[in-house]
C-alpha positions in Angstrom: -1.9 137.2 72.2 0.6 136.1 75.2 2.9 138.6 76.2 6.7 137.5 75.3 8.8 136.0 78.1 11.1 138.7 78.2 8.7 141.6 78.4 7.0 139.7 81.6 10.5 139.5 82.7 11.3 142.4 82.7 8.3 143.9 84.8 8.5 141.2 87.2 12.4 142.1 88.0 11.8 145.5 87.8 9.2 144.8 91.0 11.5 142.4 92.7 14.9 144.8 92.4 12.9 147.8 93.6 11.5 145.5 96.5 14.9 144.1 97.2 16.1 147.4 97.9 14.8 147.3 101.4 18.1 144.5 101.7 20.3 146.9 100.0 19.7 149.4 103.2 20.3 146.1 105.8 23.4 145.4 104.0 24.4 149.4 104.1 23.8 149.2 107.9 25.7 145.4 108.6 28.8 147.0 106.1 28.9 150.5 107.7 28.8 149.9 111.9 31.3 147.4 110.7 33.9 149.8 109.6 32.6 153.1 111.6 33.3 150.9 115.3 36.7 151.2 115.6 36.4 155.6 114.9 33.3 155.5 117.2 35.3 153.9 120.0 38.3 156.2 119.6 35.9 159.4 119.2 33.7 158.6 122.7 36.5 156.7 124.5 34.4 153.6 124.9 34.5 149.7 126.0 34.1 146.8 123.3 31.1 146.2 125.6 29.8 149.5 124.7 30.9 149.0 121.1 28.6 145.6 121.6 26.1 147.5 122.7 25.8 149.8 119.4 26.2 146.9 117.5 23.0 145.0 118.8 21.3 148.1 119.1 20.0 147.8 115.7 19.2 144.0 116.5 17.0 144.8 119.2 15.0 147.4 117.6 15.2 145.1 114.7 13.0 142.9 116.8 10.6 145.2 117.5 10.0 146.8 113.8 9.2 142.8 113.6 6.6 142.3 116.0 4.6 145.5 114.8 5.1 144.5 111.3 2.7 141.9 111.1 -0.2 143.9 112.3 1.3 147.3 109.7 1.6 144.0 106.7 -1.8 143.2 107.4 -3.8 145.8 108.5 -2.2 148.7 105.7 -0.5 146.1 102.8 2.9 144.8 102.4 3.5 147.8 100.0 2.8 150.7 102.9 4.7 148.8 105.2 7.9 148.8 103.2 7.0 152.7 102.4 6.7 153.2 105.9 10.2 151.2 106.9 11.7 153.4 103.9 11.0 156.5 105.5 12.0 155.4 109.4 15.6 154.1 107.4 16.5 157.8 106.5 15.3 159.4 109.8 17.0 156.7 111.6 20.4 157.1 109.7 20.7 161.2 109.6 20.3 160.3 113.9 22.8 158.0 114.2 25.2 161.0 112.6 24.4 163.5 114.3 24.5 161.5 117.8 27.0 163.7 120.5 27.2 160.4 122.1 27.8 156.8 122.8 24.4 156.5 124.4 22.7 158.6 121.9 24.1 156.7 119.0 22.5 153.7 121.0 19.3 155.1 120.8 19.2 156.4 117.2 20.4 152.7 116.0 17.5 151.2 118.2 15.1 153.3 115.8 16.8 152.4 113.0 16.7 148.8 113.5 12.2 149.6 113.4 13.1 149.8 109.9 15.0 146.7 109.5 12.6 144.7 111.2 10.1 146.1 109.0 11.7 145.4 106.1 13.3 142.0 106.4 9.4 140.9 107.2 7.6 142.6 104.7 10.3 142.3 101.6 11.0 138.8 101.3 6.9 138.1 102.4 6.1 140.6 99.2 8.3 139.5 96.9 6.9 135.2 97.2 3.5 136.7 97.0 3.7 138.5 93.7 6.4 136.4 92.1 5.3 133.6 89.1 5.6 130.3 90.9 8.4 129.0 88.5 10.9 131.9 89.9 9.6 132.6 93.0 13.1 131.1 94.7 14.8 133.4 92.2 13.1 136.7 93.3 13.8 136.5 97.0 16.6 135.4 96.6 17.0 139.2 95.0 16.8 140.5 98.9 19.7 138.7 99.9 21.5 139.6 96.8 20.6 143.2 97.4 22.1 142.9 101.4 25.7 141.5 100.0 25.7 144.3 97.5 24.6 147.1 100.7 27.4 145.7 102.9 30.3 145.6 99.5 28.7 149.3 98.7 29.0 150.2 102.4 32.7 148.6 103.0 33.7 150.8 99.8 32.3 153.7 101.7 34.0 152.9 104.5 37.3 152.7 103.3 37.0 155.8 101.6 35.2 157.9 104.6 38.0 156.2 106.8 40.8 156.6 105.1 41.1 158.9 102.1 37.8 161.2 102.5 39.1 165.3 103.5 35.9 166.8 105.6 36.5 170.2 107.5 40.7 169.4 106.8 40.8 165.6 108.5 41.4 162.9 106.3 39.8 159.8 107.6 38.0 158.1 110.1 34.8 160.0 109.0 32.0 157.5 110.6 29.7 160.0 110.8 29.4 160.3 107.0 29.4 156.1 107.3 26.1 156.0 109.3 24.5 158.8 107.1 25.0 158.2 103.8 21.9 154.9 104.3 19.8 158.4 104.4 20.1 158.5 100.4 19.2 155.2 98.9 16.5 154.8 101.9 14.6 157.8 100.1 15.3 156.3 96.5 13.3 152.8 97.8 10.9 155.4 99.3 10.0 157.0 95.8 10.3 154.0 93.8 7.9 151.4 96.2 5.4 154.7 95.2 4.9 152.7 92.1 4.9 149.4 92.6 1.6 147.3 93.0 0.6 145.8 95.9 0.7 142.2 96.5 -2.1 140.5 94.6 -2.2 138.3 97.3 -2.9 140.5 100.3 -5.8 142.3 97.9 -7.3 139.2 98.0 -7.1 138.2 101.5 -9.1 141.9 101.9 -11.7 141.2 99.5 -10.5 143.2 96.5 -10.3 140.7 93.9 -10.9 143.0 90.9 -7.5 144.7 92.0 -5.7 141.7 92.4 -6.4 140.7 89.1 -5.2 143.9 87.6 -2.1 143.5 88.9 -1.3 139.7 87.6 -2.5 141.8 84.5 -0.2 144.4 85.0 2.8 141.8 85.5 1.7 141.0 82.0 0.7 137.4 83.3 -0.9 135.0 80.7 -4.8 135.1 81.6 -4.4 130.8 81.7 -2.1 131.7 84.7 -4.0 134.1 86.2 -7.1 132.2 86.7 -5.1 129.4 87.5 -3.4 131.8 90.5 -7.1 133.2 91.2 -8.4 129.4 91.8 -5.7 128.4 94.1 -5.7 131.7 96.2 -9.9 131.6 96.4 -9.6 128.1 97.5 -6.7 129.0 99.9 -8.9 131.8 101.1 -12.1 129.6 102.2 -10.2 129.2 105.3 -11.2 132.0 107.3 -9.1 131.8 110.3 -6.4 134.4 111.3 -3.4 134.2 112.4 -3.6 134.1 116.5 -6.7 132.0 115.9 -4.7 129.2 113.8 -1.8 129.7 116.5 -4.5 128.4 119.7 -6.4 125.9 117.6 -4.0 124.8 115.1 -1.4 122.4 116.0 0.2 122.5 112.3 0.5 125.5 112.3 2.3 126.0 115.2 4.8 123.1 113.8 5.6 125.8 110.9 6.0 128.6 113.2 9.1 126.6 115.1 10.2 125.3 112.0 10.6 128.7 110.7 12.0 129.9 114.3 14.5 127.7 113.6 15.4 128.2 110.5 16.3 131.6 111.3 18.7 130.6 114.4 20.7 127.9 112.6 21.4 131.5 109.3 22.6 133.1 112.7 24.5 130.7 114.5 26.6 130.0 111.0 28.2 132.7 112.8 28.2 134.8 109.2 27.2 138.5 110.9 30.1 138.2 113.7 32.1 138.2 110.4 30.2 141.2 108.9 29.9 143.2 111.8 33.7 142.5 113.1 35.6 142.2 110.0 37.9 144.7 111.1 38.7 143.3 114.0 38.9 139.7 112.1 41.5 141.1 110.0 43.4 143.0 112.5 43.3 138.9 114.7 44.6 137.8 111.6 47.9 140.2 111.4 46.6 142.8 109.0 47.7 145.7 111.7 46.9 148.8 109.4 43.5 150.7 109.0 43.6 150.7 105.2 44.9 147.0 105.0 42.0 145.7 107.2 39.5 148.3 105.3 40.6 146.8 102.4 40.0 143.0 104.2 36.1 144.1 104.1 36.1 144.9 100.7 37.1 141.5 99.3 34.9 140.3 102.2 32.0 142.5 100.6 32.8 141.2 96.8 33.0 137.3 97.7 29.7 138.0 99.6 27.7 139.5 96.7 29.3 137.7 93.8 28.5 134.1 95.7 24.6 135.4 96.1 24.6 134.7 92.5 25.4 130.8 93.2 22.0 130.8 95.1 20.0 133.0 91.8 21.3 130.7 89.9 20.4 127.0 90.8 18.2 127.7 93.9 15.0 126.6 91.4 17.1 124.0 89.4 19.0 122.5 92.4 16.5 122.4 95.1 16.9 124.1 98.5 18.3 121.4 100.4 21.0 120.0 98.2 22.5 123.5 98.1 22.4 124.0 101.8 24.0 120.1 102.9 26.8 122.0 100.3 27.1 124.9 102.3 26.9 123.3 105.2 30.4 121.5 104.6 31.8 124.5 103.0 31.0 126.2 106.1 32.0 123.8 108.8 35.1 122.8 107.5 36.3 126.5 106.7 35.3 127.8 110.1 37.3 124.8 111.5 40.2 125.4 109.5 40.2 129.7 110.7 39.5 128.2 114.4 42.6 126.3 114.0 44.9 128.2 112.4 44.0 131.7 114.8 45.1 129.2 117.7 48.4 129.1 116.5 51.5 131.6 116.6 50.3 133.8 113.7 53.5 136.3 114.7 56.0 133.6 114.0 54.2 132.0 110.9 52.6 135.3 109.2 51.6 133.3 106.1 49.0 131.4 108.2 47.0 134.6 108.8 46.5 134.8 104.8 45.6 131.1 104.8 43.0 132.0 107.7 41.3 135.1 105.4 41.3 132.5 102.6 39.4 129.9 104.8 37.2 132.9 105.8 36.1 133.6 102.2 35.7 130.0 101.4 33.0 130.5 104.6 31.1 133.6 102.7 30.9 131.3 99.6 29.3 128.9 101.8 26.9 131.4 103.2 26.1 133.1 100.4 25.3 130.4 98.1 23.0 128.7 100.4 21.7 129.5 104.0 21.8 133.5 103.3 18.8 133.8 100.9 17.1 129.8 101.1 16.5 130.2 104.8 14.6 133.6 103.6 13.0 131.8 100.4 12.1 128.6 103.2 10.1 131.1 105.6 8.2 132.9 103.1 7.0 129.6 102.0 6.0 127.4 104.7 3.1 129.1 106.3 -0.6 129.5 105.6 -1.9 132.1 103.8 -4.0 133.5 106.8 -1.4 132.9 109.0 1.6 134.1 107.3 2.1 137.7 108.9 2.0 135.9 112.3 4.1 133.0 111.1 6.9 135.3 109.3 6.4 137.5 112.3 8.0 135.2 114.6 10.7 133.3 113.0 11.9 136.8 111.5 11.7 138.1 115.0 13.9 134.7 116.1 16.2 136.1 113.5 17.0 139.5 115.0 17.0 137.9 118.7 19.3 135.6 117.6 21.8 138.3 115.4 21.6 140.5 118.4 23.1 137.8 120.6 25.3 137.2 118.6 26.3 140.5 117.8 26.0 141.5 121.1 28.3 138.7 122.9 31.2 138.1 120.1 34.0 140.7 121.4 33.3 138.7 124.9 34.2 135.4 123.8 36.8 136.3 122.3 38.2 137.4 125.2 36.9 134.3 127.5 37.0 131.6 125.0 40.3 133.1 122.6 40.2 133.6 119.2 40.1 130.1 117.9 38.0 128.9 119.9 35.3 131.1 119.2 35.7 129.8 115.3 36.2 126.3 116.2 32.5 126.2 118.1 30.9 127.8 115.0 32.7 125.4 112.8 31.4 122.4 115.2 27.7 123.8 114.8 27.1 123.2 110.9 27.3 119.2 111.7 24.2 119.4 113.7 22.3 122.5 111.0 22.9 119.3 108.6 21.1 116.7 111.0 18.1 119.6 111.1 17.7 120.0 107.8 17.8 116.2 106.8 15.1 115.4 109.7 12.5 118.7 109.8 12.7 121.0 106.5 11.1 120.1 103.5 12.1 120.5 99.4 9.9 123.5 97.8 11.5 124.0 94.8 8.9 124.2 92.3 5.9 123.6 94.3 3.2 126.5 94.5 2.1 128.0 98.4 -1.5 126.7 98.2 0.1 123.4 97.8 2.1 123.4 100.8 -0.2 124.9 103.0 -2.6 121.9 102.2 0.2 119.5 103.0 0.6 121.3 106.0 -2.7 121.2 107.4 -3.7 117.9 106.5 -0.8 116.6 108.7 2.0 115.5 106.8 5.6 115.4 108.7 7.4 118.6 108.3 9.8 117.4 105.9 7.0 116.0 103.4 4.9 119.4 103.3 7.1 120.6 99.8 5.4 117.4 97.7 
């Protein structure tokens, strides 16, 4: 007898949620440096360079966690790896509380940014290998559901640790408790990844086919399906190269690690994390002068970021890929545009425009959200060969976190060397040439299994044809 749809369902989301909730501690760490900046820089009498510096802090050691997370993936199993990033997220956050200083909050958000990079490798790399192929999009797309729900979660914490929380007889502007509450839900993904499988895929790839099986079993996988899945991953597995070795002596290969390199710059350059990590300051640009009034600026920022996600859930397996990001695309480059524009004019004389500009700047999130936020993830954990995969999701995750920590790192200076509209108007300008990428290079994969487009891959065919 087949297992009923629902029950298989439900064990299948109950593995992708707890998996996804390595993106609900990213999103806790974008939503909470984001409101705790502006009590950090009054509390150690710091720069905005400084303030730059603790921002990309967790970039840059987010780049690290990703170049050792390929070897940890491979050599140990996705599901250690994210135990392992679980455990360095709530050592990292109780640090970056207790830190007595600018410098030593620097150095605590460098190790926690080991767990980022561990995590935004391993999740989304987990969650395509053990998701049915029909809603694979679906499932990762969980991660970046589970990062807009961190940073709404976090902004709500923020606004109540900055504003109304009474610790030790000060009310507000608490960022200590900001940067350590992560510590909690960091041990929750630690006790629940205890009892998730590993991925079947990676069992095979290490010769234990026997547990492999038993976990497609365990998902409650119909046993036409599983040896369907056991064919296509055997076959994929008679190539015995590894990754370095395909990256010397495989030109294809190489193709799909720059695709996916820049696939991860174009998310970044969309410019959506200077909006995360600055909202604040956003707000406060746009003539919202009060703490609680720009507070409450991140939460609706936080709420249009996580309810959008759902656009992406949604049609990401019935729309394609690419049709939804040309649409966010536009969204994007035209609302960008519009905030450039409008933060160039008098905003003191005309107030109303600053509410226009926040109601552009939503209409950007929605843009985001609903199409490069989780497909660029879905994109990269598709396009590369089995035996090359850790390396290949290696480096374009890794071109992420460069990327976000330049970013990050450089947005307070051009605002002060370009002006504030500026700075939006050359983000704005950017999405027409992301739209030019994606129409030349990056293929459709909605609904076509890995093994498939590794073989299209390697046997040559132009970039955008591999998802045939």
């Amino acid at each position: 007898m087949k297992p009923s749809n629902s029950k298989l369902n439900a064990i299948v989301y109950f593995i992708g949620f707890t998996a996804a909730l390595a993106g609900l501690l990213f999103g806790l760490d974008i939503g909470v440096i984001s409101g705790a900046n502006e009590f950090i820089q009054k509390e150690f009498q710091i720069s905005d360079h400084i303030i730059e510096l603790i921002v990309s802090a967790t970039l840059w050691g987010a780049v690290f966690g990703v170049l050792i997370s390929g070897t940890l993936s491979n050599q140990f199993g996705r599901k250690k790896a994210m135990l392992i990033s679980a455990f360095i997220f709530a050592g990292g956050s109780v640090a970056c509380a207790m830190s007595a200083s600018a410098d030593q909050l620097i150095g605590a958000r460098f190790f926690l940014g080991i767990a980022v990079g561990l995590a935004s490798f391993t999740a989304p790399l987990y969650l395509s290998e053990i998701s049915p192929q029909n809603i694979r999009g679906m499932m990762v797309s969980m991660y970046q559901l589970m990062i807009t729900i961190g940073i709404l979660v976090a902004f709500l914490s923020d606004m109540y640790f900055g504003t109304t929380a009474s610790i030790g007889g000060q009310v507000g502007g608490h960022w200590r408790a900001m940067v350590g509450v992560i510590a909690v839900p960091a041990v929750l993904m630690f006790l629940g990844m205890l009892v998730l499988p590993e991925s079947p895929r990676w069992l095979f790839l290490k010769g234990f086919q026997e547990r492999g099986v038993d976990v497609f079993r365990k998902m409650l996988l119909p046993e036409d399906d599983i040896a369907r899945e056991v064919i296509e991953i055997q076959t994929n597995l008679q190539q015995k190269q590894n990754g370095f070795q395909m990256l010397f002596h495989n030109s294809h290969f190489r193709r799909a690690i720059m695709l996916g390199m820049m696939l991860q710059l174009v998310q970044q350059l969309t410019g959506i994390n200077v909006v995360m990590y600055y909202a604040p300051r956003i707000f406060k640009i746009a003539g919202f002068a009060s703490t609680s009034g720009q507070m409450w600026g991140t939460v609706i920022v936080g709420v249009t970021n996580m309810l959008s996600t759902f656009i992406a859930i949604a049609f990401v397996d019935k729309l394609g890929r690419k049709p939804m990001m040309y649409a966010g695309f536009v969204v994007m480059g035209l609302s960008m545009l519009t905030v450039g524009y409008l933060f160039n004019m008098d905003l003191e004389q005309s107030p109303v425009l600053g509410y226009y500009a926040i109601i552009a700047l939503l209409l950007f999130i929605i843009g985001f959200a609903m199409s490069a936020g989780p497909i660029i993830w879905i994109i990269c954990s598709e396009i590369f060969p089995l035996a090359g995969r850790d390396l290949g999701v290696s480096f374009s995750t890794a071109a992420n976190w460069i990327s976000n920590a330049i970013v990050g790192g450089t947005f307070l200076t051009m605002l002060a060397k370009l002006g504030n509209g500026n700075t939006f108007l050359l983000y704005g300008g950017l999405q027409i040439l992301f739209i030019v990428f994606f129409h030349f290079f990056v293929p459709e994969t909605k609904g076509v299994s890995l093994e498939k487009i590794e073989s299209n891959l390697l046997s040559g065919l132009p970039l955008r044809k591999i998802g045939r």
